[in-house]
N, C-alpha and C positions, 0 to 999 in steps of 0.2 A: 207844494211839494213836487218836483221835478220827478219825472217817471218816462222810461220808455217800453215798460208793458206791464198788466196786472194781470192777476188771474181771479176765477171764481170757479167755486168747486162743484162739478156736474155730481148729481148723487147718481149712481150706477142702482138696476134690478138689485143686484144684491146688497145693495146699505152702501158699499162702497163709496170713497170718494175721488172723482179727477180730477185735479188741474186742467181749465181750458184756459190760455192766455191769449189775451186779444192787446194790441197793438194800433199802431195807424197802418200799415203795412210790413212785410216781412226784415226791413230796415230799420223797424224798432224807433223812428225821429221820434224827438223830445216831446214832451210834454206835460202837464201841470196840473195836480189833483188837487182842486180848492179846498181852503181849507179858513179853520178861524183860531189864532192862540189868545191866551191871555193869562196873566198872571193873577193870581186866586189869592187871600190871605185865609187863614183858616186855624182849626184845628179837627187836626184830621186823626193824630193818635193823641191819645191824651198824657202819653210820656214822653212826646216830644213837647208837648205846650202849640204854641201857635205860631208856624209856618207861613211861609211862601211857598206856593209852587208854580209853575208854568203846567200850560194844561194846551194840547193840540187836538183837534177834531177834524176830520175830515168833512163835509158836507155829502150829502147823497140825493140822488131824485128821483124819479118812478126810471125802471128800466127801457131802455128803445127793445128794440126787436132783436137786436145782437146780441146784446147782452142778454135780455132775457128768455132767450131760448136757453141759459145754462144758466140764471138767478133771476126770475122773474120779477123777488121783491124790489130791489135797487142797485142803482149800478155811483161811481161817485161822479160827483159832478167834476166833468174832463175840460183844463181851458187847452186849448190849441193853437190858438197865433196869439202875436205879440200885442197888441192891442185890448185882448183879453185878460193877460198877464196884466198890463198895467192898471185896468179898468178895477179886475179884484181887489189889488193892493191900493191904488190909491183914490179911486173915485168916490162920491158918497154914496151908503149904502142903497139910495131909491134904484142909484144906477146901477149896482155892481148888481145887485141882486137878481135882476134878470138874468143873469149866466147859469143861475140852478137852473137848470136844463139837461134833462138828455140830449145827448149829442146827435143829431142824426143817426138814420139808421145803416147809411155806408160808411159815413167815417172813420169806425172800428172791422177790425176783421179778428178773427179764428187766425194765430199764427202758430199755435203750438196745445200739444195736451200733453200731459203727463209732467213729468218734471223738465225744471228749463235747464239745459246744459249746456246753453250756448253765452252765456251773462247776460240777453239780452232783460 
């Protein structure tokens, strides 16, 4: 899933919550939140009878330092260059799966809190 920023919500003294959005830098460059689909057959209500659906997840892994000064539990697993990108999609899983990874802990920054109103 292509992304050029996320956010995770600081909780505030008073319960409140912030947006802190992090980035690669204030430029917002691309990048790719792994993930896994697949299509399900099912029944999931029983007045529809038995379905298809597609189904998407994100992946996640323990937080770096960045991230988790604002969500300690997990941050998602972020691909960043090309080789990565293609590794996820079409490598076999022994190899792709090493990319659940926290990303380093400079490769992300703080580029904004509160609400984003710039599109990025």
């Amino acid at each position: 899933m292509p992304f050029t920023s996320f956010s995770e919500y600081r909780v505030e003294k008073d319960k409140s919550r912030t947006p802190v959005w992090f980035a690669r830098g204030e430029d917002c460059p691309l990048m790719f939140f792994a993930g896994i689909w697949t299509e399900w057959t099912s029944v999931r209500k029983v007045k529809e009878g038995e379905v298809t659906a597609e189904f998407y997840g994100f992946i996640t892994t323990e937080a770096n330092a960045t991230v988790g000064a604002i969500h300690p539990k997990a941050m998602p697993v972020i691909l960043t260059e090309p080789d990565e990108w293609e590794a996820w999609l079409a490598a076999p899983f022994d190899e792709a799966k090493v990319l659940q990874r926290p990303l380093p802990d400079d490769v992300l920054q703080v580029v904004a809190e509160g609400e984003r109103l710039d599109g990025g």
